[in-house]
C-alpha positions as CSV (number, residue, x, y, z in Angstrom):
1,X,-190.0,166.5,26.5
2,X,-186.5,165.7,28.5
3,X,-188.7,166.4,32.0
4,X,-191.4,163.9,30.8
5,X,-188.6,161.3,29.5
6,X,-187.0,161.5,33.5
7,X,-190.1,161.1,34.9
8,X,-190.3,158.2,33.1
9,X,-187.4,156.7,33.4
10,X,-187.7,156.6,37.4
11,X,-191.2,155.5,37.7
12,X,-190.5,152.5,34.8
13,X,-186.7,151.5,34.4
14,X,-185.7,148.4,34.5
15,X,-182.1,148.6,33.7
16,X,-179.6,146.8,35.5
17,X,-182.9,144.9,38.0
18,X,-181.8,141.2,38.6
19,X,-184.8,139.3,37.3
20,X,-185.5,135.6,37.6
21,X,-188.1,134.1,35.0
22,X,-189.8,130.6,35.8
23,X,-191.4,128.7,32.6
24,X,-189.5,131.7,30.2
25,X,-189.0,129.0,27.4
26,X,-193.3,128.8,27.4
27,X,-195.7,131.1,25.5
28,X,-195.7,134.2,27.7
29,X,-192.6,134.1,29.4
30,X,-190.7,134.0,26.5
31,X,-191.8,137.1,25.7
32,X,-191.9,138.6,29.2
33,X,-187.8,137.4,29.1
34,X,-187.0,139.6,26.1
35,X,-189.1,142.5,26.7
36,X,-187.7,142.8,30.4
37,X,-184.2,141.9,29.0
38,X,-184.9,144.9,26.3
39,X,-186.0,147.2,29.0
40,X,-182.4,146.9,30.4
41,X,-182.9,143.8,32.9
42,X,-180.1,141.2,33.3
43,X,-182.9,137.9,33.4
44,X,-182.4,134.6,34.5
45,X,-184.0,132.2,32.2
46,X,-185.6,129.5,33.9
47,X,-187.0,126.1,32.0
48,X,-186.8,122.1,32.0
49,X,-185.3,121.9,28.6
50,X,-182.1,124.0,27.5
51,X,-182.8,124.2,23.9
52,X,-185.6,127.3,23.4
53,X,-183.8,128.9,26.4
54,X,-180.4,128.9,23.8
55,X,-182.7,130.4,21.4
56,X,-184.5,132.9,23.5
57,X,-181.0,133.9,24.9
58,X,-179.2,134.0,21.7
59,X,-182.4,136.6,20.4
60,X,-181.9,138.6,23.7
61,X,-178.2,138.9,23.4
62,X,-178.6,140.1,20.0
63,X,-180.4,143.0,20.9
64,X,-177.9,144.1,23.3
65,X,-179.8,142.2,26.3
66,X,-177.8,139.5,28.8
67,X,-179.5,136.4,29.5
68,X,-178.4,133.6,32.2
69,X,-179.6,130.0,31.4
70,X,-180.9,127.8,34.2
71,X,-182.5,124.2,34.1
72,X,-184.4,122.8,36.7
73,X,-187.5,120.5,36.9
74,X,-189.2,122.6,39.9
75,X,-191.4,118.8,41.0
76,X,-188.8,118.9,44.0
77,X,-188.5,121.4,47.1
78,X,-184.8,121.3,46.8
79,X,-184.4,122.4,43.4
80,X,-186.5,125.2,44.1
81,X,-184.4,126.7,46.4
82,X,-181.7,125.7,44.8
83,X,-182.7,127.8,41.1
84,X,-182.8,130.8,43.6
85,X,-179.7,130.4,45.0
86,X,-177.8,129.8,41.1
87,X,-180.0,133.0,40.1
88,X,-178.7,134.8,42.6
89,X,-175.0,133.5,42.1
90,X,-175.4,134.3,38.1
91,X,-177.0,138.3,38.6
92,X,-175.4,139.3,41.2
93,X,-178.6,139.7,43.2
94,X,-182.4,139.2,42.5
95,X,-184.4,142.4,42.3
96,X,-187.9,140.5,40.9
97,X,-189.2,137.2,40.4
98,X,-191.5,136.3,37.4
99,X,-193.4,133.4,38.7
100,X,-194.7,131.9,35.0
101,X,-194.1,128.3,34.9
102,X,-197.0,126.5,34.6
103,X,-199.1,123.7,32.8
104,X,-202.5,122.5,32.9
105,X,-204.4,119.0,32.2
106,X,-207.6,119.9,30.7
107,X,-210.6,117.4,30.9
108,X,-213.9,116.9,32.9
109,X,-213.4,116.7,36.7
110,X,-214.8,113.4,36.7
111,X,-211.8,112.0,34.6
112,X,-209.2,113.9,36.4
113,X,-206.8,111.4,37.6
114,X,-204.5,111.7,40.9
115,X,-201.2,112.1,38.5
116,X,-203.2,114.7,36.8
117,X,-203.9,116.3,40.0
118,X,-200.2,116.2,41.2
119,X,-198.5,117.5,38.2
120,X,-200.8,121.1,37.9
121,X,-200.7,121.4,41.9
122,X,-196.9,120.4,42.0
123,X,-195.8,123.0,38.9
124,X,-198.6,125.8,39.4
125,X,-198.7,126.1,43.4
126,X,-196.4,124.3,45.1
127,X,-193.3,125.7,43.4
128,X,-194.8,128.5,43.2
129,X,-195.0,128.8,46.9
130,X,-191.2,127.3,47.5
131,X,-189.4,129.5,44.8
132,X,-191.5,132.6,47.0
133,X,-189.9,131.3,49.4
134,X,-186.4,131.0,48.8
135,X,-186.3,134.7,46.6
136,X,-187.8,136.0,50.0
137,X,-184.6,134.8,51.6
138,X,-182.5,137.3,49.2
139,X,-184.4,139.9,49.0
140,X,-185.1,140.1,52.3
141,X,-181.3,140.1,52.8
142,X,-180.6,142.7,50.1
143,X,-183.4,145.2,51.0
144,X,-186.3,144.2,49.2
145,X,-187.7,143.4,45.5
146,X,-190.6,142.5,43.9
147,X,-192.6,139.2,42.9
148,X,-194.9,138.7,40.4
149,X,-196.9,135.8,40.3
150,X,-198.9,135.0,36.9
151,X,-202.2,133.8,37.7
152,X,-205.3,133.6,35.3
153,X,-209.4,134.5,34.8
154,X,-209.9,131.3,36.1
155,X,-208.6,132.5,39.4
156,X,-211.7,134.1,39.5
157,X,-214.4,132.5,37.3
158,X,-215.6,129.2,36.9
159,X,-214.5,127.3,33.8
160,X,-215.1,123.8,32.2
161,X,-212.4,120.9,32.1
162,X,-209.9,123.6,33.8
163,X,-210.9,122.1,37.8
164,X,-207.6,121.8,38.4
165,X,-206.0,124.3,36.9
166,X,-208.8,127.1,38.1
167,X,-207.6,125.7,41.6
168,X,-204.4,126.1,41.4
169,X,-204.8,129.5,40.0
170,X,-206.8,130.3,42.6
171,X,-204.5,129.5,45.0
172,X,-201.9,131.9,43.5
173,X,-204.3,135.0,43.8
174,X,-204.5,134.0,47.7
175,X,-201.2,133.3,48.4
176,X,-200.0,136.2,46.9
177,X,-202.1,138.3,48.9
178,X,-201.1,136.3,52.3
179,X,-197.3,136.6,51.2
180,X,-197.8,140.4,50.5
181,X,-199.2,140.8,54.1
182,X,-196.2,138.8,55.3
183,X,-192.6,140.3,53.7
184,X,-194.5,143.7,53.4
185,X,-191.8,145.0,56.6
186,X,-189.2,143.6,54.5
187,X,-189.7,146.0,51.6
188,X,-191.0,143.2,49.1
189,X,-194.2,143.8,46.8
190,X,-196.5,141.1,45.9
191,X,-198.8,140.8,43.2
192,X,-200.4,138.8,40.8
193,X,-201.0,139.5,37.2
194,X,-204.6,137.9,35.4
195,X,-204.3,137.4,31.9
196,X,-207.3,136.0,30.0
197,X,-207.2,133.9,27.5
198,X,-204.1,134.7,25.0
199,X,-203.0,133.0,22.5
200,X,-199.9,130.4,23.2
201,X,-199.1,127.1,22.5
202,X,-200.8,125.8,25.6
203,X,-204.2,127.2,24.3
204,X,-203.7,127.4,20.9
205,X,-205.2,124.3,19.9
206,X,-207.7,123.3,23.0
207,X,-208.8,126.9,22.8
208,X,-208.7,128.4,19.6
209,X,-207.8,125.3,17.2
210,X,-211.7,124.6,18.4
211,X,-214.7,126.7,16.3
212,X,-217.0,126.4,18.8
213,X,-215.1,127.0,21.7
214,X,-213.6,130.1,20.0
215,X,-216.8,131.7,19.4
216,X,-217.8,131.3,22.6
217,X,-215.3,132.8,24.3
218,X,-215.1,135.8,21.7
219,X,-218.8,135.8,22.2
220,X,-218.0,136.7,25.7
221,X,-214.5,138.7,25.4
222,X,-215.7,142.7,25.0
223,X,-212.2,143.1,22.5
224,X,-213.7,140.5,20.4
225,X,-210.1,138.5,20.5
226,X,-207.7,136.9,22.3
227,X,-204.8,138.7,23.9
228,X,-201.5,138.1,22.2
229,X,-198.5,137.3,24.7
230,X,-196.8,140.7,24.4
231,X,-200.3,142.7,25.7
232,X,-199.3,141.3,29.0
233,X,-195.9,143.5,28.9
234,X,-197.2,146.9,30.1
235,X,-198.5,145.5,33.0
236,X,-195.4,143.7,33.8
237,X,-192.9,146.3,33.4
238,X,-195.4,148.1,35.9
239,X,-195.6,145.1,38.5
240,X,-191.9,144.9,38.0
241,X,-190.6,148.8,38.2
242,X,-190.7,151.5,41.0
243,X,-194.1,152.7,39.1
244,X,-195.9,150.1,41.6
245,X,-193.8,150.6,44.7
246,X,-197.2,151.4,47.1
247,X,-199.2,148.3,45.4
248,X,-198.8,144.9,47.1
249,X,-201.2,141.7,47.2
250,X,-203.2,142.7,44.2
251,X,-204.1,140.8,41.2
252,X,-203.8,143.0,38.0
253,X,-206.4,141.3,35.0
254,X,-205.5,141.9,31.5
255,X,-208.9,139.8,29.6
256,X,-210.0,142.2,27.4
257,X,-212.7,142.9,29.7
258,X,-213.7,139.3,29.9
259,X,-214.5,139.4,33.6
260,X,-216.3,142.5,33.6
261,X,-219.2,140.8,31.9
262,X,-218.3,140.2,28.3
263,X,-221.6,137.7,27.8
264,X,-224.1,141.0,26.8
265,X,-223.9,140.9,23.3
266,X,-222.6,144.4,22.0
267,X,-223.2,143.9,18.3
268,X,-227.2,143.0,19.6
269,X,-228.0,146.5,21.4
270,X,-228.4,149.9,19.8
């Protein structure tokens, strides 16, 4: 038991990493905050508004966790770089950055407007790519680290009313596999974890809150449910930990085999 507990522990610990969360006040990086912060990481929390991140840290903290707060409306260049740089000043050092900041305008492409346009390019890619950027600067500096960039099924698949947002999504699978190519020499994995559709309070009600959009997707998920927020942890922890050290510029898909071809109806075949 103690040899299988050490092996463990070095494959998958997390304590003392320097982690910076984008979006951690939303759905999934709220709870990819605490559960990293319970694994032993000291996490930057990363949000536009200051109140949930009191919460979330207060909740962290009183589970023995530490939590930094930083606000910053990632629309500009220069306050990407600069949320690196106050990360960095706050851990120490930044071991892993948690890309999860997004949003998404969901209507027909015919009525997407250029502000729509702007505003899921602007928070879904082109931070993205700048707060890369600027964490390749310290890690680089401090020997290497990890980034994890949260992408989606529609990286890969074709939905309605999501043109944007499938675009955008698909532009994080790419990049992250150019960016892995690129800061591979300096010791710096890259990859991208998939989720499929789980249940938050950007899909809840579009998604879910609609009967006949439910069924279709459940029609089409093989679990026969959504994912819930904290299914997405495992995978993280691994993305995150020394468990993936030899995997870089891969997306990882969570769906509940959605994308393996969920549309054959199980419940119709012997």
């Amino acid at each position: 038991m103690g040899r299988e507990q050490s092996l463990f522990d070095r494959l998958f610990s997390l304590e003392g990493k320097a982690v910076l969360i984008t979006g951690a006040s939303g759905g999934i990086g709220r709870v990819l905050a605490s559960s990293l912060a319970e694994a032993g990481a000291n996490v930057a929390l990363h949000g536009t508004r200051r109140e949930p991140l009191e919460e979330l840290k207060y909740q962290i903290e009183a589970r023995g966790g530490c939590g930094t707060i930083l606000t910053a409306d990632l629309s500009e260049v220069s306050t990407c770089r600069q949320l690196v740089r106050d990360a960095h000043a706050a851990l120490g050092r930044l071991d892993i950055l948690i890309n999860c900041a997004g949003t998404n305008r969901r209507k027909p492409a015919s009525e997407v407007t250029e502000e729509d346009w702007d505003t899921v390019v602007d928070i879904n890619l082109r931070s993205l790519f700048f707060v890369c950027q600027a964490a390749h600067k310290q890690m680089r500096e401090s020997g290497g680290g990890k980034i994890i960039n949260i992408g989606s099924v529609t990286s890969f698949d074709g939905l309605g009313e999501v043109s944007v947002y499938g675009a955008t999504k698909g532009g994080v699978a790419q990049l992250t596999k150019t960016l892995a190519v690129e800061w591979a020499d300096d010791n710096i994995q890259v990859n991208c974890l998939a989720p499929g559709f789980i249940v938050t309070p950007l899909t809840e009600m579009p998604l879910w809150g609609d009967e006949r959009r439910r069924q279709w997707l459940l029609d089409r998920i093989p679990a026969r449910r959504p994912g819930r927020p904290d299914e997405l942890v495992g995978a993280t922890v691994f993305l995150a930990s020394d468990a993936s050290s030899y995997m870089t510029g891969q997306t990882l898909i969570v769906d509940g085999g959605y994308l393996a071809g969920g549309s054959w109806q199980q419940h119709e075949h012997p």
